[in-house]
PyMOL Python script that loads the backbone (N, CA, C, O; Angstrom):
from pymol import cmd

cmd.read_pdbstr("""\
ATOM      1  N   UNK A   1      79.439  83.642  97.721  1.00  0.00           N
ATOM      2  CA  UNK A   1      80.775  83.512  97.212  1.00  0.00           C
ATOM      3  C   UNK A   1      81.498  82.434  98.018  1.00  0.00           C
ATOM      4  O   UNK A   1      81.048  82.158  99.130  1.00  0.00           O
ATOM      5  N   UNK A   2      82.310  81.959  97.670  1.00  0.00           N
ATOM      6  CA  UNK A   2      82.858  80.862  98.319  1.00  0.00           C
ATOM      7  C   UNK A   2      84.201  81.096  98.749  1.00  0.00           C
ATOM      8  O   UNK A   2      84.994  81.777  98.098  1.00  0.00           O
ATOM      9  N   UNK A   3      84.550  80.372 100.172  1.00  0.00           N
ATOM     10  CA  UNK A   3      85.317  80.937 100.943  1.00  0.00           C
ATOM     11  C   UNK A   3      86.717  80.371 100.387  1.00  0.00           C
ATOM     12  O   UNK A   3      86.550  79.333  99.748  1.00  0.00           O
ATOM     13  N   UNK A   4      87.472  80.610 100.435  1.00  0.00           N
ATOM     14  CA  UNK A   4      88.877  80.158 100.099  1.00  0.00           C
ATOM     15  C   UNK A   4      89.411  79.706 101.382  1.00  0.00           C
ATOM     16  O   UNK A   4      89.359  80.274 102.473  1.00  0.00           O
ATOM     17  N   UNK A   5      90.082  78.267 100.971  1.00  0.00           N
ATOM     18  CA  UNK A   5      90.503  77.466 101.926  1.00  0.00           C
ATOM     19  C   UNK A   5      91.987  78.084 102.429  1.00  0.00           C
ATOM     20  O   UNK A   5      92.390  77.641 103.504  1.00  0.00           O
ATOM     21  N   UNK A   6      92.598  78.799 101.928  1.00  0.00           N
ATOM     22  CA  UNK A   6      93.864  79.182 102.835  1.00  0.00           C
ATOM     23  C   UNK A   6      93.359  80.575 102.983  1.00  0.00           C
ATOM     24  O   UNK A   6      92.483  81.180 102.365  1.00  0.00           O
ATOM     25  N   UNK A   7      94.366  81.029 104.250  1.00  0.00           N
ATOM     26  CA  UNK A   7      94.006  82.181 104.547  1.00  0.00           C
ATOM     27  C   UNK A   7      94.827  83.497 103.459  1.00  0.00           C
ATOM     28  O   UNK A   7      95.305  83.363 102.332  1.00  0.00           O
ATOM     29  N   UNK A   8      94.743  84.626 104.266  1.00  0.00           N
ATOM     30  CA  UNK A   8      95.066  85.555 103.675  1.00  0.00           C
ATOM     31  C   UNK A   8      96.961  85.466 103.942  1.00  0.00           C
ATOM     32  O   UNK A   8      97.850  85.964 103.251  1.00  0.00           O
ATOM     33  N   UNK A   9      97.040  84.833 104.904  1.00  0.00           N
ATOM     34  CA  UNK A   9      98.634  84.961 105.257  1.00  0.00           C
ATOM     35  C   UNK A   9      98.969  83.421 104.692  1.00  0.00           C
ATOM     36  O   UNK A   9     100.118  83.492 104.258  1.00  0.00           O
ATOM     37  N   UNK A  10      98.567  82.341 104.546  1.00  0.00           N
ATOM     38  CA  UNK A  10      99.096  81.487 103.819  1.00  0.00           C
ATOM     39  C   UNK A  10      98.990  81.542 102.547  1.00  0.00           C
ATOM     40  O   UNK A  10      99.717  80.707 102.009  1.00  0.00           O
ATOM     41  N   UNK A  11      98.098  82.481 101.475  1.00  0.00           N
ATOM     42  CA  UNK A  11      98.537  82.711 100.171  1.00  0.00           C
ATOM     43  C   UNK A  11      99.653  83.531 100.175  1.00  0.00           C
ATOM     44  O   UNK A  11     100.591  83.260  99.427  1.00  0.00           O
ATOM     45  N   UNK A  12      99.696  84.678 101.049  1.00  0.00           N
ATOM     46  CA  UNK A  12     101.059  85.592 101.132  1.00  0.00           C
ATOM     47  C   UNK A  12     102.345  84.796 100.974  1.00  0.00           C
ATOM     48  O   UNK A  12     103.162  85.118 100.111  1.00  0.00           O
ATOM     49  N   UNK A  13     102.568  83.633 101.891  1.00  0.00           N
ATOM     50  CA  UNK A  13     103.454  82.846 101.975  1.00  0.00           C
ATOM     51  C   UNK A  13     103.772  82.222 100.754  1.00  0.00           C
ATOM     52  O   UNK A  13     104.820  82.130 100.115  1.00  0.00           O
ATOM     53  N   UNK A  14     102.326  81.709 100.533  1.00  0.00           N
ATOM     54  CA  UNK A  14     102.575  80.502  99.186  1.00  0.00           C
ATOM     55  C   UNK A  14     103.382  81.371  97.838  1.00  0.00           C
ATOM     56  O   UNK A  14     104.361  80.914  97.248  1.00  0.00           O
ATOM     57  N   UNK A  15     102.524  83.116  97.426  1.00  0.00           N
ATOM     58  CA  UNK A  15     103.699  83.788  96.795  1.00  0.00           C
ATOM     59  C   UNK A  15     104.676  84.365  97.255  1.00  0.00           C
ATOM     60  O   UNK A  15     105.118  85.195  96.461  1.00  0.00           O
ATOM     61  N   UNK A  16     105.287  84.292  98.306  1.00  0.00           N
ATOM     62  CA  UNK A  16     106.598  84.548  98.364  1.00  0.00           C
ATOM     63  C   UNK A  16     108.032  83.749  98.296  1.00  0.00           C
ATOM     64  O   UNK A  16     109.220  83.966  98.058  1.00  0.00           O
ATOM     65  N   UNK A  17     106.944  82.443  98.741  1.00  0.00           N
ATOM     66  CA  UNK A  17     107.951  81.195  98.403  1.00  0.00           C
ATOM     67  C   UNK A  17     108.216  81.010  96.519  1.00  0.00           C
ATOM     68  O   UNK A  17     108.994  80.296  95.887  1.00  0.00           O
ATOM     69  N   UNK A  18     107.436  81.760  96.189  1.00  0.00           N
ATOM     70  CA  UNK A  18     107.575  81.520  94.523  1.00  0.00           C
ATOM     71  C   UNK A  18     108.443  82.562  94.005  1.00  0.00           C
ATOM     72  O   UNK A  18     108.961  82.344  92.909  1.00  0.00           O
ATOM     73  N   UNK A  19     108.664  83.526  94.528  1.00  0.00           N
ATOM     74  CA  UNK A  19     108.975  84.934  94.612  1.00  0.00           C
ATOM     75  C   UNK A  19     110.552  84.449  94.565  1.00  0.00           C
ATOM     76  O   UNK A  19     111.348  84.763  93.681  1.00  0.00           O
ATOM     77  N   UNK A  20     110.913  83.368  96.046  1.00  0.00           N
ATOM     78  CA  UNK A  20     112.355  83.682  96.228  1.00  0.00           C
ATOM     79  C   UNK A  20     112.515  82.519  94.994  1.00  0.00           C
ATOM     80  O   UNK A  20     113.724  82.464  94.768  1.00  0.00           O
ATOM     81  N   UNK A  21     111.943  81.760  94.282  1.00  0.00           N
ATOM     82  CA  UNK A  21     113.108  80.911  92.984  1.00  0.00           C
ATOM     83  C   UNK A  21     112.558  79.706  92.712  1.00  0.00           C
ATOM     84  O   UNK A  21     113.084  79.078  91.793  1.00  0.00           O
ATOM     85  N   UNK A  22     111.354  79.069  93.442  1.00  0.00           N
ATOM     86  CA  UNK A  22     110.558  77.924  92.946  1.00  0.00           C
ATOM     87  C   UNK A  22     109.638  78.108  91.838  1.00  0.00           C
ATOM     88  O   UNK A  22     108.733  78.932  91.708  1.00  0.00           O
ATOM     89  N   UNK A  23     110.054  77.152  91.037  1.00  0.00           N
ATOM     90  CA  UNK A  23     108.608  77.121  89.474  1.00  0.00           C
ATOM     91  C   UNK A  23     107.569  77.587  90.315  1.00  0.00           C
ATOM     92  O   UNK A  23     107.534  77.376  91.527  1.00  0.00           O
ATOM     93  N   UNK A  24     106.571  78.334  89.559  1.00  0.00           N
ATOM     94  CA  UNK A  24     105.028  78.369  89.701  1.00  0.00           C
ATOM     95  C   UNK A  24     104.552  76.966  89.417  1.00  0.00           C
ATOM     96  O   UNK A  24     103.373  76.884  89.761  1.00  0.00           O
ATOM     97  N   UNK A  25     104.971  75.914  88.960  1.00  0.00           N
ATOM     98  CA  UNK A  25     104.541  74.642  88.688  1.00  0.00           C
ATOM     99  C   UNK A  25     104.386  73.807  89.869  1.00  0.00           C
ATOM    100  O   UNK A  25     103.486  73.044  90.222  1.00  0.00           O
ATOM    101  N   UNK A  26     105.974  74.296  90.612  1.00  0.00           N
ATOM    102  CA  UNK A  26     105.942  73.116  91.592  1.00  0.00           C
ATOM    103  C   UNK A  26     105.361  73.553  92.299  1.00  0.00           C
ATOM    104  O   UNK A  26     104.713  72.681  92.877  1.00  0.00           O
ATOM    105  N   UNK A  27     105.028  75.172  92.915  1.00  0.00           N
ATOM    106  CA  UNK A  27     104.711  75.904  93.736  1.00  0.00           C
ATOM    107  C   UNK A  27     103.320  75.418  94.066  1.00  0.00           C
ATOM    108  O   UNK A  27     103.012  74.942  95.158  1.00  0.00           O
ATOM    109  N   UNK A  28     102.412  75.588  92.926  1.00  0.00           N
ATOM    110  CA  UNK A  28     100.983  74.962  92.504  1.00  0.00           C
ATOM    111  C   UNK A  28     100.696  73.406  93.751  1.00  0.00           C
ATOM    112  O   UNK A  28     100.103  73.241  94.817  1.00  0.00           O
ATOM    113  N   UNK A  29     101.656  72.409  92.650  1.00  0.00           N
ATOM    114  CA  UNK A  29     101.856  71.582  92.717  1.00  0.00           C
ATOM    115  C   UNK A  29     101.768  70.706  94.288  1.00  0.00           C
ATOM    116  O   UNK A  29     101.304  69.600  94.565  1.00  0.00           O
ATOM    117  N   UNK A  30     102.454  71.784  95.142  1.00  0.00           N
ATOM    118  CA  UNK A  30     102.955  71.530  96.560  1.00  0.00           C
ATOM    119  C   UNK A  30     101.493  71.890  97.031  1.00  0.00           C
ATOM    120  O   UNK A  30     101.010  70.998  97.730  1.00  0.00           O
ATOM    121  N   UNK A  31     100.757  72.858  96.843  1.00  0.00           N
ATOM    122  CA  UNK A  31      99.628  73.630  97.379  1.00  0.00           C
ATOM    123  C   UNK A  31      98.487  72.812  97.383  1.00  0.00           C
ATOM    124  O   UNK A  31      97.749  72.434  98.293  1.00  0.00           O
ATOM    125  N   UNK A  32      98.504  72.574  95.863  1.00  0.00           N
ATOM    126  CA  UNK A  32      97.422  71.894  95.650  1.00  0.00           C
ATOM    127  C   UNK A  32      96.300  73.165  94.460  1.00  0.00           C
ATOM    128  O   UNK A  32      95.158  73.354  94.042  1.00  0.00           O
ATOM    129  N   UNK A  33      96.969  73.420  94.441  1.00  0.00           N
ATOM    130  CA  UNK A  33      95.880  74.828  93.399  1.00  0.00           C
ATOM    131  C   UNK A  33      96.746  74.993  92.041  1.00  0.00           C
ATOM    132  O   UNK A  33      97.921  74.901  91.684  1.00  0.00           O
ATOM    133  N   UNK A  34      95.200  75.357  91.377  1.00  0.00           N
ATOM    134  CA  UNK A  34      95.695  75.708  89.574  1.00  0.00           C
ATOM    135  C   UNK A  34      96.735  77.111  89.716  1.00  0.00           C
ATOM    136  O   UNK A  34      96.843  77.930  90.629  1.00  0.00           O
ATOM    137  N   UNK A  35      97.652  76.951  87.977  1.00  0.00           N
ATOM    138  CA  UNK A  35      98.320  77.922  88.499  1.00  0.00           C
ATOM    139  C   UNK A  35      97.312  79.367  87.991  1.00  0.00           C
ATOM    140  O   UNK A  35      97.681  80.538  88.087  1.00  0.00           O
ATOM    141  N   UNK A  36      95.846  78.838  87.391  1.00  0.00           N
ATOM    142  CA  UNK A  36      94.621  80.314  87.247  1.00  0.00           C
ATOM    143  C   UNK A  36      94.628  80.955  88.772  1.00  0.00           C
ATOM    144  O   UNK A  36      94.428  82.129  89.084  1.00  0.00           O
ATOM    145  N   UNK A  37      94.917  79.828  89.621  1.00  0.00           N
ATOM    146  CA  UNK A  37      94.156  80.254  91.216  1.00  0.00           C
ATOM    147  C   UNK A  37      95.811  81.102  91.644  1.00  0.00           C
ATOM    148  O   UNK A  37      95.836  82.216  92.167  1.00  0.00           O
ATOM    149  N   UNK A  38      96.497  80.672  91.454  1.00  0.00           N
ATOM    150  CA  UNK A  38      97.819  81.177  91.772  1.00  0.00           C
ATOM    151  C   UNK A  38      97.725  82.590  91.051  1.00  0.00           C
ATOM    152  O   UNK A  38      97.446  83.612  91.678  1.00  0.00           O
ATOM    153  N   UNK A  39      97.989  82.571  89.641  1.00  0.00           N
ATOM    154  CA  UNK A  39      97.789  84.047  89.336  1.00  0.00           C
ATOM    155  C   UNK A  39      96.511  85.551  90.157  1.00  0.00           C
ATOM    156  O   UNK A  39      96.423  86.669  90.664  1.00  0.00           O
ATOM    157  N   UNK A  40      95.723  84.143  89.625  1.00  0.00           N
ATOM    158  CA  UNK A  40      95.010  85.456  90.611  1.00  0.00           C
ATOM    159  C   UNK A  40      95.215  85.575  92.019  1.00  0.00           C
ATOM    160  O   UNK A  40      95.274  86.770  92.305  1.00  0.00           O
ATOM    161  N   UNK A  41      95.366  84.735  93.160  1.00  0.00           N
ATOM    162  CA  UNK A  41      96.250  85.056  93.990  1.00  0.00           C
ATOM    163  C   UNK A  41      97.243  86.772  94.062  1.00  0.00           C
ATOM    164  O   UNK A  41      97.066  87.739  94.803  1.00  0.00           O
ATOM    165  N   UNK A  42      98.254  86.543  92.963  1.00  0.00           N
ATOM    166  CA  UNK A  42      99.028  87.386  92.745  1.00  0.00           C
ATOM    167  C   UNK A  42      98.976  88.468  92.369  1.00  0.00           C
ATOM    168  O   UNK A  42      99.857  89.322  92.471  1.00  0.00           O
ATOM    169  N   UNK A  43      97.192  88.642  91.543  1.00  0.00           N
ATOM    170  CA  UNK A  43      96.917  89.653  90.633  1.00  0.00           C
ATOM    171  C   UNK A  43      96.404  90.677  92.210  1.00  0.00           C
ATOM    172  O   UNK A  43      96.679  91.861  92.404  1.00  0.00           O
ATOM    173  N   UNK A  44      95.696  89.849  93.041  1.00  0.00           N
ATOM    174  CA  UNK A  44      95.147  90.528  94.643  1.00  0.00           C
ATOM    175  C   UNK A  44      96.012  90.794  95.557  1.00  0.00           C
ATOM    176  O   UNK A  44      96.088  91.929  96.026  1.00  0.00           O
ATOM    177  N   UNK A  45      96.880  89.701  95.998  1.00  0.00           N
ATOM    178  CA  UNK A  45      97.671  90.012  97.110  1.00  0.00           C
ATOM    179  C   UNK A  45      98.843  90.239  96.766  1.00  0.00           C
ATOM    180  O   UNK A  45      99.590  90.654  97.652  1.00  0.00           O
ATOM    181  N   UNK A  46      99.379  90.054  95.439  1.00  0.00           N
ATOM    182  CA  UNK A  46     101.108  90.291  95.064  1.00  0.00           C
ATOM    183  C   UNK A  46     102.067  91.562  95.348  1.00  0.00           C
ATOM    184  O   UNK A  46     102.172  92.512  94.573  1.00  0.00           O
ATOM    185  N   UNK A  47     102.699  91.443  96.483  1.00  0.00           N
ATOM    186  CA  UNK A  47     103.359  92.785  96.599  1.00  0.00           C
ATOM    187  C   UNK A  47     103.184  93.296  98.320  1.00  0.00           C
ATOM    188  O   UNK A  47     103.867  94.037  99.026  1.00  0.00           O
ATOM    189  N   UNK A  48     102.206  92.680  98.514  1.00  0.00           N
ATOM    190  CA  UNK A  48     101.228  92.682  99.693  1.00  0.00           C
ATOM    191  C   UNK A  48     102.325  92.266 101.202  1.00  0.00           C
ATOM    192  O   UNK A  48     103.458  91.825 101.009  1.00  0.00           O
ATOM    193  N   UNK A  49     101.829  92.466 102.506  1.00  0.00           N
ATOM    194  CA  UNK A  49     102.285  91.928 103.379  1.00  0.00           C
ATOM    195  C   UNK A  49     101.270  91.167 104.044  1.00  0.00           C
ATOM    196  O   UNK A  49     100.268  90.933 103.368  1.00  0.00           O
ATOM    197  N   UNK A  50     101.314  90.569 105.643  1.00  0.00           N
ATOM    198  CA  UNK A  50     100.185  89.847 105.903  1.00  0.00           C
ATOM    199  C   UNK A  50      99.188  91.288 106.477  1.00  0.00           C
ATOM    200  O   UNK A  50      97.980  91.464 106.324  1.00  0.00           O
ATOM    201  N   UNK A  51     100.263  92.233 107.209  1.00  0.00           N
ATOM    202  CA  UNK A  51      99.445  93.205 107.381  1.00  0.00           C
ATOM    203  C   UNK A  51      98.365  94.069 106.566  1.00  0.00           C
ATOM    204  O   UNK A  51      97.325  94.583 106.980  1.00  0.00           O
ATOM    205  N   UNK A  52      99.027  94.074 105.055  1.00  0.00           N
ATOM    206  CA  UNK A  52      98.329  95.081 104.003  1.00  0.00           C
ATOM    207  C   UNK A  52      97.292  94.059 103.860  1.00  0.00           C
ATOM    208  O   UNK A  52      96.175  94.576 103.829  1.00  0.00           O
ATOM    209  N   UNK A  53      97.281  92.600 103.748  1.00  0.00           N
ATOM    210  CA  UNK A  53      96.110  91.611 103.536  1.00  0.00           C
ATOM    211  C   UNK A  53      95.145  91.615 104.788  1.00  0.00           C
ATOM    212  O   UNK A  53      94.020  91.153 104.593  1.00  0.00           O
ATOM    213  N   UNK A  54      95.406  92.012 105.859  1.00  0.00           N
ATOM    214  CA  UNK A  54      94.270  92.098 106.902  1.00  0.00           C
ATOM    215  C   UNK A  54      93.562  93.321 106.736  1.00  0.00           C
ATOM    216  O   UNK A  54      92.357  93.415 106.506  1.00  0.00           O
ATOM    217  N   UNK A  55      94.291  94.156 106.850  1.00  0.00           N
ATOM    218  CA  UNK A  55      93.739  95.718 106.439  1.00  0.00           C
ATOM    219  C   UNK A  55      92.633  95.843 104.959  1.00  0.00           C
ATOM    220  O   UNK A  55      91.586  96.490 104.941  1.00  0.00           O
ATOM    221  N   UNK A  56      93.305  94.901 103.590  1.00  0.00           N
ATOM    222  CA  UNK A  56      92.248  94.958 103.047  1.00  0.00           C
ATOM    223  C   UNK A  56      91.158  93.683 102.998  1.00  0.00           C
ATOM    224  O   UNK A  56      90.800  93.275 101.893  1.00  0.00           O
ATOM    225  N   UNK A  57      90.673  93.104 104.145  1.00  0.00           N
ATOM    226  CA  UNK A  57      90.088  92.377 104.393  1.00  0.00           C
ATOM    227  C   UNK A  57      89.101  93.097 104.891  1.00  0.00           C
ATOM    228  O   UNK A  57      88.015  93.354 104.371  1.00  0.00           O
ATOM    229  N   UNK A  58      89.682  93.539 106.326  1.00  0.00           N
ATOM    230  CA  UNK A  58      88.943  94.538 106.693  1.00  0.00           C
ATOM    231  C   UNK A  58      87.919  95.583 106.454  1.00  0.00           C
ATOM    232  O   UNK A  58      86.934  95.873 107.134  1.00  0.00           O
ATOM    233  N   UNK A  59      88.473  96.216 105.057  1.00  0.00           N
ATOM    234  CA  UNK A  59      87.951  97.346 104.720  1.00  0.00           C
ATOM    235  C   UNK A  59      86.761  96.631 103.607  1.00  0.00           C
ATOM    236  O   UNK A  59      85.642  97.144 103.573  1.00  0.00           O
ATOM    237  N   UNK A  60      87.089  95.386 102.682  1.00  0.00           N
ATOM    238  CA  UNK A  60      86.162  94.711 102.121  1.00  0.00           C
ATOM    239  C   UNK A  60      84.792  94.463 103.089  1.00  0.00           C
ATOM    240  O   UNK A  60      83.670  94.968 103.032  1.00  0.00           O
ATOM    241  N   UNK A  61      85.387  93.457 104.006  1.00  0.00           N
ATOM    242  CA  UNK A  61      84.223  93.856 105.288  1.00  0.00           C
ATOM    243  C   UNK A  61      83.164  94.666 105.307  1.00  0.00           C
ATOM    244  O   UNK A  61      81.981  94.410 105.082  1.00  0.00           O
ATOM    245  N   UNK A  62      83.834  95.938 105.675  1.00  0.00           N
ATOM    246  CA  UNK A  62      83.318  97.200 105.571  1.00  0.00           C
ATOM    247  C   UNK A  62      82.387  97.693 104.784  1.00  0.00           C
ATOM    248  O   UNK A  62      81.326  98.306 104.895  1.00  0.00           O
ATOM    249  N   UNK A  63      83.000  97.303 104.037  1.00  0.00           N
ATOM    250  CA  UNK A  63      82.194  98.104 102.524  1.00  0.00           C
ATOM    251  C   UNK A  63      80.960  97.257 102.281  1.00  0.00           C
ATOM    252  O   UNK A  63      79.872  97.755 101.993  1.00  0.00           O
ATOM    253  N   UNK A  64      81.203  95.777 102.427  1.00  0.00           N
ATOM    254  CA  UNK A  64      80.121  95.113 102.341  1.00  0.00           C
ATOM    255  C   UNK A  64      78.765  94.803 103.049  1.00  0.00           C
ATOM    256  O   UNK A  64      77.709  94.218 102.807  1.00  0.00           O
ATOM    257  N   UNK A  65      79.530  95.708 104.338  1.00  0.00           N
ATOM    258  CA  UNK A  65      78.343  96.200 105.692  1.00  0.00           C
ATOM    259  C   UNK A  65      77.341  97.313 105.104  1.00  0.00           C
ATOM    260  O   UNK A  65      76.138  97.187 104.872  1.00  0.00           O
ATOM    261  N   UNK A  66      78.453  98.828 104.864  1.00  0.00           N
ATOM    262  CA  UNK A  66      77.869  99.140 104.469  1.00  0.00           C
ATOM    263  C   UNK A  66      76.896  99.532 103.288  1.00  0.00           C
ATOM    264  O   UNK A  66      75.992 100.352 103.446  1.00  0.00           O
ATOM    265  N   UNK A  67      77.169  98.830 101.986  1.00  0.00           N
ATOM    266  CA  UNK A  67      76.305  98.447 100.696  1.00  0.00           C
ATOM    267  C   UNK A  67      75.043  97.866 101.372  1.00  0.00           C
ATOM    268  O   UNK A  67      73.936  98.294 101.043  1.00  0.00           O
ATOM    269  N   UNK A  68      75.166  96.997 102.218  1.00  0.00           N
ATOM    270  CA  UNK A  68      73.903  96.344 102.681  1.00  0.00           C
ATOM    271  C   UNK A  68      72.791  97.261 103.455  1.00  0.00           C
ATOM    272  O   UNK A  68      71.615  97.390 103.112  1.00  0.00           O
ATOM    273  N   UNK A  69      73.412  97.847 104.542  1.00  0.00           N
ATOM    274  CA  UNK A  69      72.609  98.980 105.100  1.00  0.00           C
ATOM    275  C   UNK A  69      72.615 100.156 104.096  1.00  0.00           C
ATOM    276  O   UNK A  69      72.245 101.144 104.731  1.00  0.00           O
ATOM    277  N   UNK A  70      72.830 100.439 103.009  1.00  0.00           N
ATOM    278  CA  UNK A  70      72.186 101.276 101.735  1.00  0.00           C
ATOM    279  C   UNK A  70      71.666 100.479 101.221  1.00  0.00           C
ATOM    280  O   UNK A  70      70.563 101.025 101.224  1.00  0.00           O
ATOM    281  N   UNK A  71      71.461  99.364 100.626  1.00  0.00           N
ATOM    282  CA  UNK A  71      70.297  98.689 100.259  1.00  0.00           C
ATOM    283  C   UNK A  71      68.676  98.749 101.442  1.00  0.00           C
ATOM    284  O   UNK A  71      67.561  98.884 100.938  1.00  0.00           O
ATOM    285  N   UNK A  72      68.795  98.673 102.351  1.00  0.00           N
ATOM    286  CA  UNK A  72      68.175  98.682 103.118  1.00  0.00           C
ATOM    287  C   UNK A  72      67.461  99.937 103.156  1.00  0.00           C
ATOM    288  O   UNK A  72      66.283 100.026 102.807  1.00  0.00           O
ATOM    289  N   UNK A  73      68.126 100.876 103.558  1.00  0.00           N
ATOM    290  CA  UNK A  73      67.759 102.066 103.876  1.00  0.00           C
ATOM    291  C   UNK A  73      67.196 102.672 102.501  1.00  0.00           C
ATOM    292  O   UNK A  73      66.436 103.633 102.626  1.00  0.00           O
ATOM    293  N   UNK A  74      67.395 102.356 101.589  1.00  0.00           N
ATOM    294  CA  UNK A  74      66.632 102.963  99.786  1.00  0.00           C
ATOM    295  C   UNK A  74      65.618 101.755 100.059  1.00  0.00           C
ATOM    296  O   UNK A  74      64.568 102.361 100.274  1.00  0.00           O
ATOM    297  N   UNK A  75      65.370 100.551 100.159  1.00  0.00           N
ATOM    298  CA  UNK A  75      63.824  99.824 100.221  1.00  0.00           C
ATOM    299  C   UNK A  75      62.966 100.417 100.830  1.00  0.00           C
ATOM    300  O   UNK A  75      61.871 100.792 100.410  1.00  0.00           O
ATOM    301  N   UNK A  76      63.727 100.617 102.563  1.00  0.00           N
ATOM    302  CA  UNK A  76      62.538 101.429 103.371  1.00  0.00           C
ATOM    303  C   UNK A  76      62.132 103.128 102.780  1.00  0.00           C
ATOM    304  O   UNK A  76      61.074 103.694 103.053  1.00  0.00           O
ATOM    305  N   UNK A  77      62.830 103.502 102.251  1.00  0.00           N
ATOM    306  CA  UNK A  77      62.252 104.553 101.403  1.00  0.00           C
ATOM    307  C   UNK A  77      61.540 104.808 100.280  1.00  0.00           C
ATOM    308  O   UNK A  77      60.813 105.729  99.907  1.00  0.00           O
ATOM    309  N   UNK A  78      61.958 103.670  99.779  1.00  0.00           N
ATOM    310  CA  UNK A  78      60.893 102.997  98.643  1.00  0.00           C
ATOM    311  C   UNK A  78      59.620 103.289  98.869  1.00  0.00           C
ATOM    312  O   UNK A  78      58.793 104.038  98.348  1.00  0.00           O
ATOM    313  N   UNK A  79      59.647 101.927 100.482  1.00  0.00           N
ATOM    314  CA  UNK A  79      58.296 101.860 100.373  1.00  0.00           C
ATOM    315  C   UNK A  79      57.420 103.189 101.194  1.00  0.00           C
ATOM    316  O   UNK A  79      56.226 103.481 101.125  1.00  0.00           O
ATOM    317  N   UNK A  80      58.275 103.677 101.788  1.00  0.00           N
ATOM    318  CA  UNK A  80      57.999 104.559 102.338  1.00  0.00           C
ATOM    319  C   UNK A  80      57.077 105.319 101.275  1.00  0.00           C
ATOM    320  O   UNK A  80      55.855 105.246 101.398  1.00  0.00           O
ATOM    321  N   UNK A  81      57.624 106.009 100.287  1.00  0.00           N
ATOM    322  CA  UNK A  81      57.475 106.892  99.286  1.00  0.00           C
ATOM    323  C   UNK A  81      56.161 105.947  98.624  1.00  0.00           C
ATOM    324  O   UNK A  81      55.093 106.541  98.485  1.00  0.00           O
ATOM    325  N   UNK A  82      56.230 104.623  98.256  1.00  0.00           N
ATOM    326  CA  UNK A  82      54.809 103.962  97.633  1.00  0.00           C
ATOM    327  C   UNK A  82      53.450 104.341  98.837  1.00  0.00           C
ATOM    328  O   UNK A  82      52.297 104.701  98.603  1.00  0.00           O
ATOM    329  N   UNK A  83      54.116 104.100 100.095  1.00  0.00           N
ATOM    330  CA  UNK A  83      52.694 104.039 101.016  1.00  0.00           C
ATOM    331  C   UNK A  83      52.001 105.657 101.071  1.00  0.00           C
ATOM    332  O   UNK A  83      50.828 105.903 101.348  1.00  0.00           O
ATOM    333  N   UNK A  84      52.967 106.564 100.761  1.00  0.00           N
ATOM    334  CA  UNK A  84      52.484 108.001 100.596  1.00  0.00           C
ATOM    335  C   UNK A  84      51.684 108.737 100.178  1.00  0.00           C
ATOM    336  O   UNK A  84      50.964 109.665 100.546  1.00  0.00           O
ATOM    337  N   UNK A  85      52.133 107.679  98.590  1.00  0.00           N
ATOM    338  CA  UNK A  85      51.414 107.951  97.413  1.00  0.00           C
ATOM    339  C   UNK A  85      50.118 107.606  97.144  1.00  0.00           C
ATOM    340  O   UNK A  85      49.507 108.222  96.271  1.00  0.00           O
ATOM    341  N   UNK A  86      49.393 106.356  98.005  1.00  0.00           N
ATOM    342  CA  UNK A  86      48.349 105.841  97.814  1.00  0.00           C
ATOM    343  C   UNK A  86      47.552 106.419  98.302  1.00  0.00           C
ATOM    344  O   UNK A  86      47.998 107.236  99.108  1.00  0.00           O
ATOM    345  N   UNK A  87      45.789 106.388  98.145  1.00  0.00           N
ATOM    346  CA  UNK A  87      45.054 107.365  98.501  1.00  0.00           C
ATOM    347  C   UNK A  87      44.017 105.839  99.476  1.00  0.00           C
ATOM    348  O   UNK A  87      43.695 104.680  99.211  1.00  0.00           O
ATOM    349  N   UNK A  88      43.824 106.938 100.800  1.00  0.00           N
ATOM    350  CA  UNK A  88      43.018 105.985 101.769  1.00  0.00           C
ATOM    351  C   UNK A  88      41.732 105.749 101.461  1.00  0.00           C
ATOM    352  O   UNK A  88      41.050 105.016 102.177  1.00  0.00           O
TER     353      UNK A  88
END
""", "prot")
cmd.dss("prot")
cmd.show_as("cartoon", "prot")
cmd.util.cbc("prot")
cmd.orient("prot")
């Protein structure tokens, strides 16, 4: 997946500056991003603080640690369970 060039606290910023009364046009405009990238922006972090955006950074993190070590741990059982089954 590809990393996004501003952080989690400079999109916060970028919608709140839109928030207090600037077009989404110029808002874009100033940034440098579509206003697709802006909405969705808003659709994730809108409402958000920088704190609630670290916290769910964090927990994405997380989750993506652990999906991986359950992938892991069901292969080695996999094969576990294939090498069982075979006759010596």
């Amino acid at each position: 997946m590809k990393r996004s060039r501003f952080t989690e606290e400079q999109i916060i910023a970028i919608l709140k500056e839109q928030e207090s009364g600037v077009k989404t046009a110029d808002v874009c405009r100033k940034h440098g991003i579509s206003e697709a990238t802006f909405y969705k922006y808003k659709a994730k972090f809108g409402g958000m603080e920088v704190s609630d955006a670290r916290r769910l950074k964090a927990l994405e993190d997380e989750n993506a640690k652990l999906k991986r070590l359950l992938a892991e741990a069901t292969l080695d059982n996999a094969m576990l369970k294939d090498v069982a089954t075979k006759k010596w």
